[in-house]
ZAMARGU-4260 file (C-alpha; in steps of 0.2 Angstrom, whole numbers, plus 5000, padded with zeros to 4 digits):
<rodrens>
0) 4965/4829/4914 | 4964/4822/4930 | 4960/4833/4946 | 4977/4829/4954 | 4985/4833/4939
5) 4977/4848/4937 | 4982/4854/4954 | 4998/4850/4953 | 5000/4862/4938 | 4990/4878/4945
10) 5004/4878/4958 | 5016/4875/4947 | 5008/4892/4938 | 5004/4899/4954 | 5024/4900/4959
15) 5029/4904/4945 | 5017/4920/4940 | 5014/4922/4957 | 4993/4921/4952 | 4981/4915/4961
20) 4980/4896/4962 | 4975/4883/4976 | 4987/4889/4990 | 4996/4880/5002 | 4986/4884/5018
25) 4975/4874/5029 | 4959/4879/5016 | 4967/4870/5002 | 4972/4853/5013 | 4953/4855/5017
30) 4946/4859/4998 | 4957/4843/4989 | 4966/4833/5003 | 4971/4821/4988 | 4983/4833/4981
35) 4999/4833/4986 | 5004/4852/4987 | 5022/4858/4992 | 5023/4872/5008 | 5028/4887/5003
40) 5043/4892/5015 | 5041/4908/5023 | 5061/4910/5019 | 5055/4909/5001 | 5054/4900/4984
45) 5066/4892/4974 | 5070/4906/4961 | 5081/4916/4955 | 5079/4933/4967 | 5076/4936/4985
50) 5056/4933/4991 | 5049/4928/5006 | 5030/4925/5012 | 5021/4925/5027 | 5012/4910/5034
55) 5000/4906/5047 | 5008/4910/5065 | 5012/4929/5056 | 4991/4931/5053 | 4990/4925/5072
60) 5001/4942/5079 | 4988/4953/5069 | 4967/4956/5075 | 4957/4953/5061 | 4949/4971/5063
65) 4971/4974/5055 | 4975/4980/5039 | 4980/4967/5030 | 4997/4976/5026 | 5003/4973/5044
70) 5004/4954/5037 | 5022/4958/5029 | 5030/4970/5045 | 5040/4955/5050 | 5047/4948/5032
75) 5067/4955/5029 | 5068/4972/5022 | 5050/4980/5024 | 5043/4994/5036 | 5027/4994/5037
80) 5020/5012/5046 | 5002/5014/5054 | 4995/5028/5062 | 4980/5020/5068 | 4980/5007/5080
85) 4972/4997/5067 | 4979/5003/5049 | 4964/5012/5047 | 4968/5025/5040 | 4975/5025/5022
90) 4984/5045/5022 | 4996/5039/5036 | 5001/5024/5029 | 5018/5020/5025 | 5030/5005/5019
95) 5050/5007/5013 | 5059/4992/5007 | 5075/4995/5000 | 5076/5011/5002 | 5059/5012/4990
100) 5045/5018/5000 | 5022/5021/4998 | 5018/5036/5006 | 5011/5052/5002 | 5024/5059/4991
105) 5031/5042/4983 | 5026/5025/4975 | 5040/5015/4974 | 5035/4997/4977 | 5020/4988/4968
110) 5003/4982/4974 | 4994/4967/4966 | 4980/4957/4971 | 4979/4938/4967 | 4992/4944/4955
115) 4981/4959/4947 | 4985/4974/4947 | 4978/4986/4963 | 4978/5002/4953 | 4991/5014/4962
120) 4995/5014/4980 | 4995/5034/4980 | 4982/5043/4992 | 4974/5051/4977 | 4963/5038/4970
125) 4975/5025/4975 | 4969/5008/4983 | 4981/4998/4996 | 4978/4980/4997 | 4966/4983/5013
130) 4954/4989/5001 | 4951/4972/4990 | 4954/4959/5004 | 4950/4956/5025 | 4963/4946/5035
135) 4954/4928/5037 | 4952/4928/5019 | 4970/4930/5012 | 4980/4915/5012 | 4996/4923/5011
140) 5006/4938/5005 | 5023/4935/4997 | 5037/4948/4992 | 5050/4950/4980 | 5063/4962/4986
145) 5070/4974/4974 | 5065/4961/4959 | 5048/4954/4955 | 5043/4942/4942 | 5043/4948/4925
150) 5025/4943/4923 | 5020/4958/4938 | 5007/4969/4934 | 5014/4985/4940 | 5018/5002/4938
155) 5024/5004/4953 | 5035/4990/4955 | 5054/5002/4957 | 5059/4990/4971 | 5046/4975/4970
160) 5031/4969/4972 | 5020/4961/4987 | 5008/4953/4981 | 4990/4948/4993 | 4985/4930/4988
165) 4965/4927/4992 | 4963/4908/5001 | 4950/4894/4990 | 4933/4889/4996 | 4933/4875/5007
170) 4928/4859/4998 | 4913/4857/5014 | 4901/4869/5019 | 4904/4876/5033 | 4898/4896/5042
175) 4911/4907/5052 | 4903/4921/5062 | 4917/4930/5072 | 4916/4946/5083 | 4931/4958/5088
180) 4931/4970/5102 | 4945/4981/5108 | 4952/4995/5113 | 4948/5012/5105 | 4927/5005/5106
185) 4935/4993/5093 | 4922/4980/5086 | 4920/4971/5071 | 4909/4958/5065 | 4914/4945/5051
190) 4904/4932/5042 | 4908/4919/5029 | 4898/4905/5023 | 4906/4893/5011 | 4894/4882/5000
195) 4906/4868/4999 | 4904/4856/4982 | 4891/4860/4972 | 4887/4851/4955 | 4902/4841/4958
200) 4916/4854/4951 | 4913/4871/4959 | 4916/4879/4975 | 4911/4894/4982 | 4910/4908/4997
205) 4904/4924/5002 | 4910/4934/5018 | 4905/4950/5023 | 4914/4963/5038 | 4908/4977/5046
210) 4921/4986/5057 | 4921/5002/5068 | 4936/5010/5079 | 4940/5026/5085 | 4957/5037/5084
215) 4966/5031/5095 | 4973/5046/5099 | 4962/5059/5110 | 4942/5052/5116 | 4926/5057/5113
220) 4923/5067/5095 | 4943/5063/5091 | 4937/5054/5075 | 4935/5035/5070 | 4937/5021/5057
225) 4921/5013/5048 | 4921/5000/5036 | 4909/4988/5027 | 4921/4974/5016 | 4912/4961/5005
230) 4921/4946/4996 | 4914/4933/4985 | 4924/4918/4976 | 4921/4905/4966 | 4933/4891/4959
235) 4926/4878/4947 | 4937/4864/4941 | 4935/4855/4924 | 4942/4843/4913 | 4957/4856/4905
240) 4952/4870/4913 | 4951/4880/4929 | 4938/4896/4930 | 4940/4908/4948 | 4929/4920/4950
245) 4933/4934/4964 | 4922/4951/4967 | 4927/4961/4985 | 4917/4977/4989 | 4924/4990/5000
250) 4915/5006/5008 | 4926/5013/5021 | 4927/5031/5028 | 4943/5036/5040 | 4946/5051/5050
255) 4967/5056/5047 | 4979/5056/5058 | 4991/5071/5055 | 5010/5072/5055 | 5021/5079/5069
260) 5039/5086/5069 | 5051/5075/5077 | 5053/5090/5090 | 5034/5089/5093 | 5037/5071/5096
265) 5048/5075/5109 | 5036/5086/5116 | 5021/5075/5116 | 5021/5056/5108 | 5004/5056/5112
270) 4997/5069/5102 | 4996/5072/5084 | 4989/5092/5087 | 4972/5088/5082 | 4960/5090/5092
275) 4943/5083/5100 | 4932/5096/5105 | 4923/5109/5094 | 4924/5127/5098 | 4916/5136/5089
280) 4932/5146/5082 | 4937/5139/5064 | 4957/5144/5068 | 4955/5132/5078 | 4942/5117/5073
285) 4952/5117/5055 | 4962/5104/5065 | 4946/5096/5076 | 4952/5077/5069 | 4933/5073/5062
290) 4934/5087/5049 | 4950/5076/5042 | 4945/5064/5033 | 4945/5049/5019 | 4929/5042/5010
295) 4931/5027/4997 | 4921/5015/4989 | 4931/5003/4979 | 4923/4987/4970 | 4933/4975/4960
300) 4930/4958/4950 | 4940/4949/4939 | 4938/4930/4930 | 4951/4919/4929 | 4952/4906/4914
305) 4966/4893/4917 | 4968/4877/4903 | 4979/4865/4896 | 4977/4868/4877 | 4990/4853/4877
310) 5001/4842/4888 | 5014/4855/4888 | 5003/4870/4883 | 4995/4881/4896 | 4984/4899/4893
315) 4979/4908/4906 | 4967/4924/4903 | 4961/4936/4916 | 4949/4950/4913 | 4947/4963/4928
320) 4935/4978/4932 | 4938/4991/4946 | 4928/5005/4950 | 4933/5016/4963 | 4923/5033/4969
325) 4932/5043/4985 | 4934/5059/4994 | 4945/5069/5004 | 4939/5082/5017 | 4948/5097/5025
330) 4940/5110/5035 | 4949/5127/5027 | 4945/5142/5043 | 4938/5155/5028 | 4931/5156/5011
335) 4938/5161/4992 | 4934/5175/4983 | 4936/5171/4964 | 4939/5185/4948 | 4936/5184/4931
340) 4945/5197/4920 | 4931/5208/4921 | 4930/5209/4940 | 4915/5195/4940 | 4914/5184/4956
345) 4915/5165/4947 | 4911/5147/4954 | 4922/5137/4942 | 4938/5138/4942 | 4954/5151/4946
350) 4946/5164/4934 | 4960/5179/4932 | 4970/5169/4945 | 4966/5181/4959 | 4960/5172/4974
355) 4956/5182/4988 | 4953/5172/5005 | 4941/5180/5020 | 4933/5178/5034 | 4919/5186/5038
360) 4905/5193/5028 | 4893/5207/5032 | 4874/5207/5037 | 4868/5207/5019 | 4878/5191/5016
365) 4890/5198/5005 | 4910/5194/5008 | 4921/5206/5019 | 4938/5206/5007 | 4947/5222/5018
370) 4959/5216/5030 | 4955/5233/5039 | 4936/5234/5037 | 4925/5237/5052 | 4920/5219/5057
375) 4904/5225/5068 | 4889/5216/5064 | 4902/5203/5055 | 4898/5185/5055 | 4913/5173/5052
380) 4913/5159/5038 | 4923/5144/5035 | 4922/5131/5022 | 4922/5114/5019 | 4935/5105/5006
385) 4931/5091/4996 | 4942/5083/4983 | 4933/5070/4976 | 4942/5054/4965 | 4932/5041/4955
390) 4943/5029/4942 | 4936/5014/4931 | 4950/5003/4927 | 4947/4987/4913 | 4959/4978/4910
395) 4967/4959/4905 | 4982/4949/4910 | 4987/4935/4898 | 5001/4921/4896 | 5005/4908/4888
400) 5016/4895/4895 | 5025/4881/4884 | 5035/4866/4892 | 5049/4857/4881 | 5063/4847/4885
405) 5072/4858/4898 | 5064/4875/4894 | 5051/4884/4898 | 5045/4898/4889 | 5031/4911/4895
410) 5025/4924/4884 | 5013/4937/4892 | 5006/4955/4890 | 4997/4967/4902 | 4983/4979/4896
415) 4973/4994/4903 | 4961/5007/4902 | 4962/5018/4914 | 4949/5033/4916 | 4951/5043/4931
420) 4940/5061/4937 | 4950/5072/4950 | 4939/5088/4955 | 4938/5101/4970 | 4925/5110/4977
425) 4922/5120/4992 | 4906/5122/5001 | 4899/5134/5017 | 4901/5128/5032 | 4881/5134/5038
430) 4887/5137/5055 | 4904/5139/5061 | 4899/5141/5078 | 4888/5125/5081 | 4896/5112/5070
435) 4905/5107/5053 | 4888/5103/5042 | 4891/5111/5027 | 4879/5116/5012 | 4877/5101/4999
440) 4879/5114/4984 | 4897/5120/4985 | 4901/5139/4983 | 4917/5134/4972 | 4923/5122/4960
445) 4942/5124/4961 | 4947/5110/4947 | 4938/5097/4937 | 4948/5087/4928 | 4949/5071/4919
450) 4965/5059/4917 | 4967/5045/4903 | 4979/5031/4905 | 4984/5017/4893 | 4996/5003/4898
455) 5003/4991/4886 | 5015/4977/4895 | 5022/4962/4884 | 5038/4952/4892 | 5046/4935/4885
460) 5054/4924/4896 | 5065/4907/4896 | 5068/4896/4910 | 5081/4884/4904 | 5085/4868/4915
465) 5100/4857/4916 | 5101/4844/4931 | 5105/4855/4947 | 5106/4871/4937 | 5092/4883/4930
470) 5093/4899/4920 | 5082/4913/4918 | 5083/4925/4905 | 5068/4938/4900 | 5065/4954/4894
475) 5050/4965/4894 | 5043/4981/4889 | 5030/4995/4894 | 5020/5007/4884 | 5011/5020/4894
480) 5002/5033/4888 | 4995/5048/4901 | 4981/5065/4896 | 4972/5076/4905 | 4957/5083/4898
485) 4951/5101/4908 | 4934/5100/4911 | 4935/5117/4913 | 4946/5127/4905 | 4943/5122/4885
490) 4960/5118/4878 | 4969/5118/4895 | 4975/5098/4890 | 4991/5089/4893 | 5001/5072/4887
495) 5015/5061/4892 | 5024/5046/4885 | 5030/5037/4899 | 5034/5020/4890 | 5052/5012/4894
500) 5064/5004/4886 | 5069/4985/4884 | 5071/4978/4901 | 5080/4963/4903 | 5080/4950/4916
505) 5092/4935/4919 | 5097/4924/4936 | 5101/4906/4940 | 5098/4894/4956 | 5109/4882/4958
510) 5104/4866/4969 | 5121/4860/4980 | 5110/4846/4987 | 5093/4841/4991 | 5095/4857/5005
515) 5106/4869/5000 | 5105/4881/4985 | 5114/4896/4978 | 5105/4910/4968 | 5109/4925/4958
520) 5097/4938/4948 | 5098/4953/4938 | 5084/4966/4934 | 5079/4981/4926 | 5061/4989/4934
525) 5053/5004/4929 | 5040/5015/4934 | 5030/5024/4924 | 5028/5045/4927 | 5010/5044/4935
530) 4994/5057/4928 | 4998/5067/4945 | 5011/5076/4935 | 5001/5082/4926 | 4991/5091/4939
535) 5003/5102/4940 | 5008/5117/4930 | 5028/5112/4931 | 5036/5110/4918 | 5035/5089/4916
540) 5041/5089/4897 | 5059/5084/4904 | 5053/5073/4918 | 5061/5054/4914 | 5054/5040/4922
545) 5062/5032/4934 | 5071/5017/4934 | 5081/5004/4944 | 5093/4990/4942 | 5092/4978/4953
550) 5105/4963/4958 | 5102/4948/4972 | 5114/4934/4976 | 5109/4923/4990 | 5109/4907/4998
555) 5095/4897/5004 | 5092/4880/5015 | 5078/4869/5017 | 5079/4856/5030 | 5065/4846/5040
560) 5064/4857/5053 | 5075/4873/5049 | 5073/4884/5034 | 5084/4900/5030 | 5089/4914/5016
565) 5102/4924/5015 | 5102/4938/5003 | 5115/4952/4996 | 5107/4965/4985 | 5114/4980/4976
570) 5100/4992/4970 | 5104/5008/4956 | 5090/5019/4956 | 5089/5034/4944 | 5078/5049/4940
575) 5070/5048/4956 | 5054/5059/4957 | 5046/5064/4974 | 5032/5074/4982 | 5033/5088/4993
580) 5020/5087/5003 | 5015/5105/5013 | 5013/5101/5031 | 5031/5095/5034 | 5042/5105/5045
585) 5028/5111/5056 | 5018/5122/5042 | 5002/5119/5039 | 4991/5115/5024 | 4991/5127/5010
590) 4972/5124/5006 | 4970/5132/4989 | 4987/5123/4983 | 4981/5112/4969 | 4990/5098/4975
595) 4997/5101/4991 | 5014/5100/4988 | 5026/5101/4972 | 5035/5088/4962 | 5055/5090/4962
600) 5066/5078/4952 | 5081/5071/4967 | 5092/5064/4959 | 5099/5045/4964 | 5099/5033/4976
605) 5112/5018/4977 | 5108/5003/4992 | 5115/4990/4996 | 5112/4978/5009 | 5110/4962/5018
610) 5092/4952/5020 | 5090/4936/5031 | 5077/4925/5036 | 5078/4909/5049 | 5062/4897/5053
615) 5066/4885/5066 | 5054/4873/5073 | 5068/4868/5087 | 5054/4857/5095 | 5037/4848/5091
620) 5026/4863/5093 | 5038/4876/5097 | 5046/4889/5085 | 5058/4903/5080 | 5058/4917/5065
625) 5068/4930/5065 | 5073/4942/5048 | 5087/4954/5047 | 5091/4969/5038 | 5103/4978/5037
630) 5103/4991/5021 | 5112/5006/5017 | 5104/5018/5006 | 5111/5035/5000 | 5109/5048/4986
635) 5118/5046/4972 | 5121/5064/4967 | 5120/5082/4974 | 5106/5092/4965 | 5100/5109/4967
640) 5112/5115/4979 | 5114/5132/4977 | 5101/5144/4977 | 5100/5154/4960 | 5091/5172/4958
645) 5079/5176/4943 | 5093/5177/4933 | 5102/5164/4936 | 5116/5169/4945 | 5121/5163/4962
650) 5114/5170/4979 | 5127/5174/4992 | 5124/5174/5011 | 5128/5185/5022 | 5145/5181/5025
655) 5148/5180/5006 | 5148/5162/5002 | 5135/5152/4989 | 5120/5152/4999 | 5116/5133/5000
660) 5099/5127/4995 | 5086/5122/5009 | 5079/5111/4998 | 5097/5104/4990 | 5099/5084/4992
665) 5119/5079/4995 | 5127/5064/4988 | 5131/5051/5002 | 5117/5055/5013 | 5107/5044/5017
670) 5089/5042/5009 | 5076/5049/5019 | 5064/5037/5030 | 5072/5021/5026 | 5077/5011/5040
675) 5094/5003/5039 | 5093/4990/5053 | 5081/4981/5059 | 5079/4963/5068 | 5061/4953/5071
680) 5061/4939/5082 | 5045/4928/5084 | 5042/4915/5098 | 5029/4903/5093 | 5019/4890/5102
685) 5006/4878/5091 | 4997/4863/5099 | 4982/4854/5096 | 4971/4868/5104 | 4982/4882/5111
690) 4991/4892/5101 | 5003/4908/5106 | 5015/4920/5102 | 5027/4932/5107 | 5035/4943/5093
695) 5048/4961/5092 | 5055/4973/5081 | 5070/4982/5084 | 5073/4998/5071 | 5088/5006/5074
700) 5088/5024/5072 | 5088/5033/5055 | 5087/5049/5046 | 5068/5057/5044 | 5072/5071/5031
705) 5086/5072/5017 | 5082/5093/5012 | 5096/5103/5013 | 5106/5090/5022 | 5102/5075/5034
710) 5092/5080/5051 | 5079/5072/5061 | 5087/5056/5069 | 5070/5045/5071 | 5073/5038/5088
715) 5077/5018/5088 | 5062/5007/5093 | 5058/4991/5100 | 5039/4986/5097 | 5032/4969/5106
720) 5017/4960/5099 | 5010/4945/5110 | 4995/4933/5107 | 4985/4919/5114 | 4973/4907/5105
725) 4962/4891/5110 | 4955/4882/5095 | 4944/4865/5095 | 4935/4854/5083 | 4920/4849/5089
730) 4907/4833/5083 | 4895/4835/5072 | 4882/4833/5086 | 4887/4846/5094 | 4881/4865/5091
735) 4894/4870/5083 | 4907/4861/5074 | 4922/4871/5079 | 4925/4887/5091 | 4943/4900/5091
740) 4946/4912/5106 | 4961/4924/5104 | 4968/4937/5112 | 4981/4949/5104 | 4989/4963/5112
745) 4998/4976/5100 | 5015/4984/5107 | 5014/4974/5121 | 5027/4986/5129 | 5017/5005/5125
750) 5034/5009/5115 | 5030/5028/5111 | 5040/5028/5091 | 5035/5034/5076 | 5028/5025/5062
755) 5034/5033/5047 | 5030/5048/5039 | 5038/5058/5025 | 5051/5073/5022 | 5051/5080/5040
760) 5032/5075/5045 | 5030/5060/5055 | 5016/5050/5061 | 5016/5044/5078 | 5014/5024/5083
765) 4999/5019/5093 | 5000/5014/5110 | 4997/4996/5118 | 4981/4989/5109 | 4971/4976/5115
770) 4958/4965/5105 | 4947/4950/5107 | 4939/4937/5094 | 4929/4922/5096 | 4924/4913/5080
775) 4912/4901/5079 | 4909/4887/5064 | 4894/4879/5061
</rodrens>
C-alpha cells in the first residue's frame, strides 16, 4: 500500500479507536507533508457523543515544567484541581466531570495513554497521565464526556475517558534543549533529539526531563517536587503495516500538600497547616511538609502492529508492559506496641489485635506503655510510615476492523494481568530531636499483601452508513476477577467478581450540510469494584459495581473560520461507592487505620446538563475559545439517614425525634465537589514569530461536602492565565536552526480559591506563578 494511503487510514483508525496514529499537529505536517490529514476541531469529532480536544494555543497557556493534566482545564465540563503550583503532586490532585470526579476517595472517569490503559488513577498504586508523558511531547488530549468509545480500555471509565495522545517523530533530525525557571526555585531542563529517516521507513526520538520545584506554599524546608521523565518512540512504515514503538520512564518523588477546612480557608488561604521548620517536638513536625511525601517509579512500553490484511480488512494488535514501584511517607508523633495472644511483642502483623501506641521509652530502651509512668530519664520516640506499592501489569488490546458496503464493523477485546503488592511498615525515627532520618530496618510490618486482577473486555460494534446519516450500534462486556492473597496471615484471603453485564451502545449523526450536523448517543459504562475493597474487613460480598447510563444530543458546526458544539447530556448513575478519607472536617490522620478512611455505598446520582464550545478565528491571527458548562448533579436517593443502635433500633435525640445520621446522604442535594457553572474564555494572538494569550475561568460557587446534608459553599473563582511567546526559524548556516522564548504567568490575578478536594477537605490554589522557557533547535 502506498504511503499516502496508508496515512490516510491510520487516521481513519486513530478517530475512530482513539489510538495512537500520525496526529494532526505541526509534527505530523513536518514527518509526511504529502499526506493530506484532516484538523481535529477542538469542538470535537464527527460522532455520535460529545468529545472535544485540545490544540496548540491550550499547550501555550501551561510551562512545560506542568502536569500534562492542566491540558484539559479549559474543555467543557472538566475541573481540573492542583495543589502545587505545577501539578506536582499526585495526592492533591483532583478532576470532576459530570458530576464524576479522580480524587482520593473516588475514580470515576478513565485514563488511557495513546489509547492504553494507565492502570487506575487512585493514589494507591495508581498512575495519572503526568507519569507516562511530558508536555512537548503530547500531541493532544481528547475527551469523551460521559460516553467514550466502546473500544476504551478502562475500568474507570463511569463518566468518560480522556485520553493523552503522544506526537510522531519528525521526519528530519533535529535536537531541542529547553530550560524553565520560575517561581518556587522552579527549573527544568528538557531534551529531545529526533533521528529523522533512517533506513527509508522508520523514524524515531528520545527526550529526556529533569524538573525540580518547591512547595509553593511556605520557604525554605516546606518541601519540593523532583522529577526525572524519559520517552522514547519509534514509528516505522511498511508496505501493509505500521509498527510504534513507545517506552516512557518516570522517577518522581513529591512532598504533599494537605487539605484545609473551608473555615481554615477563610482563616488563612495561604496556608495548608504544614509547616517548614523542624522543632524538635514530633506533635509538632508530624505535619513539617517534607515528612509528607509521594515516591514513584513507573516505566511503561508497549508495541503497536497496525496492517491491512486486505483492502477493507485492518488488525491492529498492542501488547503493553507496566511496572510501577512507589511509596507513601507519614511521620506518626509515637511508636506501636504489637501483642500476640500469649502477651509476645510481634513485628508482623496486628497479632491479638492490641495496638498499644507510646511515646517515650526508658533508659534501657524498652517502650513506656503507662499513660501515668514516671517519664524521668524518658526519651521520646516517633516513627516513620512507609506504605510501599509495586504493580506489574501485561496486557494486549486488539481489533479487527472490516469495511463493506456502508458498514463498518469492529470486533475488539482488552486483556490484563494485573499483580499488585500493597505493605506497611513502620521504622524509628533515630533522633526526634535533630531530624526525620529514620532506621532502614523497620520495627513493624503492619500489612503485606498481595492483590491479583484479571480483566477480560470483548465489544462488537456496527457503524452503518446511509448518505447524510450514520448509525452506531455496539455492545460490550467485562469480566473481572479481583484476590487478595495475605502474606502474612495464612488463610487470611479474599475474592470478588466484578464482571458486568451486556452494555449496549447506539447514537447517530446526521449531516444537515457541508456545516451543520445533529447527533445523538446512548450508553451503558461500568466500573469494575477495584482490589482496594478488599483491603478492608467490611463486608464487600453485597457491594455491586457501579454503573451509569449515559445519553448526549448535540449539535455541532464547522465553518472556515468558526467551529462550535452544543451538548445536552442526561447521566443515571447507580451503586455509587466512595471513600472516606480521615482528615476531612479538621481531624487528622488516623495512622494505624489500614486504609485511611472507610468505604460507604451512597447511593445515586442523576445530572444533567449543558456543554458548549466555540472556536473563532474572527481575524487572520486573532482568536477566541470559550466552553460552558452548566450541570446539575444530585443524589438520587436518601441512604442511611437515621442512626441505628446495636440492635437495630432507632436512636432518639434529645428532644425525642429520629436522631439524623451525620453521615446520611439526602435525595436532591447536590453531589459533593462538582462544579455546576463554569465559563472559560481564551484570547489568542499567533503570527509568524509572536505568539500570545490571555485565558479565565470563572466557577461559580458549589457545595464541598454532601454528609448529613449539604454544607461548605466553595467560594466562586475567577483564575487568569496569560502568556507570551517569540518563535523563529533560522537558516541552516546559522547556529541554531530555530529558537522559542515564552513567558507564562499562572493566575495572573493571585485569585486566593480552592482547587478541589474531597468530603470536607480541600486543597488550596496556588498563587500567581511565573515561568520562563527558551528552547533551542539545532
Amino acid at each position: 500500500m502506498a504511503l499516502h494511503h496508508k496515512h490516510l487510514l491510520a487516521l481513519a483508525v486513530s478517530s475512530a479507536l482513539g489510538l495512537s496514529a500520525p496526529v494532526v499537529a505541526e509534527e505530523v505536517a513536518a514527518a509526511a507533508a504529502e499526506q493530506e490529514v484532516e484538523v481535529l476541531a477542538i469542538t470535537g469529532k464527527r460522532i455520535s457523543y460529545a468529545n472535544n480536544s485540545t490544540d496548540e494555543a491550550i499547550k501555550n497557556t501551561k510551562a512545560p515544567i506542568g502536569n500534562v493534566l492542566d491540558l484539559v482545564s479549559q474543555l467543557p465540563g472538566i475541573s481540573i484541581g492542583q495543589g502545587d503550583a505545577f501539578g506536582g503532586d499526585d495526592w492533591s490532585t483532583t478532576i470532576s466531570m459530570r458530576g464524576f470526579n479522580v480524587n482520593l476517595n473516588e475514580q470515576q472517569l478513565g485514563i488511557t495513554i495513546d489509547g492504553l490503559p494507565n492502570g487506575g488513577s487512585g493514589y494507591g498504586g495508581g498512575s495519572k497521565a503526568n507519569r507516562y508523558l511530558d508536555t512537548e511531547n503530547t500531541a493532544y488530549v481528547e475527551v469523551g464526556q460521559g460516553t467514550s468509545d466502546i473500544a476504551s480500555a478502562s475500568l474507570d471509565a463511569l463518566g468518560g475517558t480522556l485520553n493523552f495522545v503522544s506526537n510522531n517523530p519528525l521526519a528530519e533530525e533535529n535536537l531541542s534543549v529547553g530550560i524553565t525557571g520560575g517561581d518556587h526555585n522552579a527549573r527544568r531542563y528538557y531534551t529531545r533529539f529526533d533521528t529523522g529517516q533512517i533506513a527509508g521507513n522508520t523514524t524515531a526520538y528520545v527526550s529526556l526531563s529533569d524538573s525540580f520545584n518547591n512547595r509553593w506554599i511556605g520557604s525554605g524546608s516546606n518541601g519540593f517536587t523532583d522529577r526525572l521523565h524519559g520517552e522514547v518512540k519509534t514509528v516505522t512504515e511498511l508496505d501493509n503495516t505500521t509498527i510504534t514503538v513507545r517506552f516512557s520512564y518516570d522517577d518522581t518523588e513529591e512532598d504533599n500538600y494537605n487539605t484545609v477546612s473551608l473555615a481554615q480557608f477563610f482563616e488563612n488561604p495561604e496556608w495548608d497547616r504544614l509547616t517548614n521548620v523542624w522543632t524538635g517536638n514530633p506533635d509538632i513536625d508530624q505535619n513539617f511538609a517534607e515528612v509528607w511525601s509521594t515516591l514513584r517509579e513507573n516505566s511503561f512500553s508497549y508495541v503497536k502492529v497496525d496492517t491491512d490484511l486486505t483492502d477493507s480488512l485492518n488488525l491492529t494488535v498492542t501488547p503493553y508492559v507496566h511496572m510501577q514501584s512507589g511509596r507513601g511517607d507519614w511521620m506518626p508523633p509515637y511508636q506501636v506496641y504489637v501483642e500476640d495472644a500469649a502477651g509476645n511483642r510481634v513485628s508482623r502483623g496486628t497479632g491479638n489485635g492490641t495496638l498499644t501506641p507510646y511515646q517515650y521509652v526508658n533508659a534501657a530502651g524498652q517502650p513506656i506503655l503507662d499513660p501515668n509512668a514516671d517519664l524521668t530519664g524518658a526519651t521520646r520516640v516517633s516513627s516513620y510510615r512507609h506504605t510501599h506499592y509495586e504493580k506489574d501489569r501485561y496486557g494486549l488490546t486488539s481489533e479487527l476492523k472490516w469495511a463493506m458496503d456502508n458498514h463498518e464493523l469492529r470486533l475488539g477485546a482488552w486483556l490484563e494481568q494485573q499483580d499488585r503488592d500493597e505493605s506497611r511498615d513502620w521504622h524509628n525515627v533515630i533522633d526526634p530531636k535533630q531530624y526525620h532520618y529514620f532506621d532502614n530496618q523497620p520495627y513493624w510490618v503492619h500489612y503485606d499483601r498481595t492483590y491479583e486482577t484479571d480483566t477480560q473486555k470483548i465489544y462488537l460494534q456496527d457503524q452503518i452508513s446511509w448518505n447524510d446519516l450514520t448509525v452506531t450500534l455496539g455492545v460490550k462486556q467485562f469480566y473481572v476477577d479481583v484476590s487478595r492473597k495475605d502474606n502474612i496471615v495464612a488463610g487470611n484471603e479474599g475474592k470478588l467478581d466484578s464482571g458486568s453485564d451486556l452494555l449496549p451502545s447506539l447514537g447517530f449523526v446526521y449531516r444537515l450540510n457541508e456545516s451543520y450536523e445533529v447527533f445523538a448517543g446512548y450508553a451503558e459504562n461500568f466500573k469494575a469494584i477495584s482490589d482496594a475493597i478488599l483491603e478492608t474487613d467490611q463486608d464487600f460480598a453485597n457491594l455491586e459495581a457501579e454503573t451509569a447510563e449515559n445519553i448526549d444530543l448535540g449539535l455541532r458546526y464547522f465553518g472556515d473560520d468558526l467551529s462550535l458544539s452544543l451538548t445536552y447530556y442526561d447521566v443515571q448513575f447507580d451503586n455509587r461507592i466512595t471513600f472516606l478519607q480521615p482528615g476531612a472536617n479538621g481531624a487528622g490522620p488516623d495512622y494505624l487505620n489500614e486504609l485511611d478512611g472507610t468505604y460507604v455505598n451512597v447511593g445515586g446520582i442523576e445530572s444533567n446538563g449543558l456543554e458548549a464550545s466555540l472556536n473563532w478565528e474572527f481575524t487572520p491571527g486573532w482568536s477566541l475559545y470559550s466552553a460552558l458548562t452548566s450541570n446539575n448533579a444530585e443524589y438520587s436517593q436518601s441512604i442511611n439517614t437515621l442512626v441505628l443502635d446495636q440492635d437495630g433500633n432507632v436512636v432518639l435525640d434529645p428532644d425525642g425525634q429520629p436522631a439524623i445520621n451525620p453521615a446520611a446522604i439526602f435525595a436532591g442535594d447536590k453531589v459533593a465537589g462538582s462544579p455546576e457553572t463554569m465559563l472559560s474564555l481564551s484570547l489568542r494572538y499567533q503570527g509568524e514569530a509572536y505568539r500570545a494569550g490571555l485565558t479565565a475561568k470563572r466557577t461559580d460557587t458549589y457545595f464541598g461536602a454532601a454528609l448529613g446534608g449539604n454544607k461548605d459553599e466553595i467560594p466562586a473563582s475567577t483564575v487568569m492565565d496569560f502568556y507570551v511567546g517569540y518563535s523563529k526559524d533560522l537558516s541552516s548556516n546559522d547556529m541554531f536552526k530555530g529558537i522559542d522564548l515564552s513567558l507564562v504567568l499562572n493566575n495572573l490575578n493571585d485569585e486566593d480559591y480552592l482547587a478541589g478536594g474531597q468530603e470536607g477537605a480541600y486543597y488550596l490554589g496556588a498563587e500567581r506563578t511565573a515561568t520562563v522557557t527558551l528552547k533551542l533547535d539545532f
